[in-house]
Steps between C-alpha positions, in 0.01 A plus 500: 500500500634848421590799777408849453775667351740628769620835487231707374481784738169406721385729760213307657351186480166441641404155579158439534386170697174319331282279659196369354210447755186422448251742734165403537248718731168392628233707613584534862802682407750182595713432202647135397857491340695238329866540362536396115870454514741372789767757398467916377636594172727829441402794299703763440548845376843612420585879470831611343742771552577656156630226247795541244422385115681162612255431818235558249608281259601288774084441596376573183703172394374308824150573439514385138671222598236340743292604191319720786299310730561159385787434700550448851841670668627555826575813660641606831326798688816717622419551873611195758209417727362221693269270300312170664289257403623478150462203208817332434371164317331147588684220594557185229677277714785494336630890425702636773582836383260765435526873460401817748286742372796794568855560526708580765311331749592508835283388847303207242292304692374174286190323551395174314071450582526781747755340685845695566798353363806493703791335432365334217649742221824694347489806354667665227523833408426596040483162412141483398336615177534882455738488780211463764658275775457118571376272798641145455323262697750175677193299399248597218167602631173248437273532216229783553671697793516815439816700571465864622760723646552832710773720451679893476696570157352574189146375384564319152148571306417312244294715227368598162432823323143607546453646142535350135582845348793717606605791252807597494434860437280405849869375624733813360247777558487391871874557556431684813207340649474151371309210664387137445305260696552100543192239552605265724553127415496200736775310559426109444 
């Protein structure tokens, strides 16, 4: 999967947690709620400081390149927080080594069916795909458990342009207040 292009001078990014709940109120006023999805997905908005010719050709040639928002990529928001309850993958039974959803982890707390790991896994540090960092597990994890993990570093998202049409007189007559947003994806 490809990375957002580094270097391209961002000023913010605004990540945007989604859940999808289903809300159903009754006449007494009590309401009835039911999660759709285990995990939230990212959006994003990312604002840019101005942009050189070369950082606009830079995402002009990303955007074209995921033929807009066809294809999936990963993108790291640029502020190191604490994250929990995040999707890292479902045990097989037989793969041992699965990838964090950020890099530069530190203080990661694993848990395998809601039960904290200790002990039970190495870590290493850029290993993973688009340098996110890795958990490996001393024994692989049993088909169906789900793997989720809290940590502090940086949140890897993993997204998709929201629009199927992106000018590029939209992208060079925005030098000095340029934007896009991300839909976010979910990581299975």
């Amino acid at each position: 999967m490809a990375t957002f292009p580094t270097g391209i001078p961002i000023k913010n990014i605004d990540v945007i947690p989604v859940f999808n709940t289903i809300i159903s109120s009754f006449d007494g006023g009590n309401e009835q709620r039911r999660k759709k999805w285990a995990f939230a997905k990212y959006d994003v908005n990312i604002d840019f400081h101005p942009m050189t010719k070369a950082d606009m050709q830079t995402l002009w040639s990303f955007y074209v390149a995921r033929q807009g928002p066809y294809e999936e990529f990963s993108i790291y928001d640029i502020v190191t927080m604490d994250h929990v309850d995040l999707y890292v993958g479902v045990g097989d039974g037989a793969t041992m080594t699965f990838d964090l959803p950020g890099k530069s982890t530190s203080s990661q707390v694993v848990y395998v069916s809601g039960v904290e790991q200790s002990g039970n896994y190495s870590k290493s540090y850029n290993t993973g795909s688009d340098s996110s960092d890795q958990i490996v597990f001393t024994s692989a994890p049993d088909t169906g458990t789900i793997i989720t993990c809290d940590f502090t570093g940086y949140l890897r998202i993993k997204c998709r342009f929201t629009d199927d049409t992106l000018t590029r007189q939209n992208l060079y007559g925005n030098v000095f207040q340029y934007s896009i947003k991300l839909k976010g994806v979910e990581f299975a």
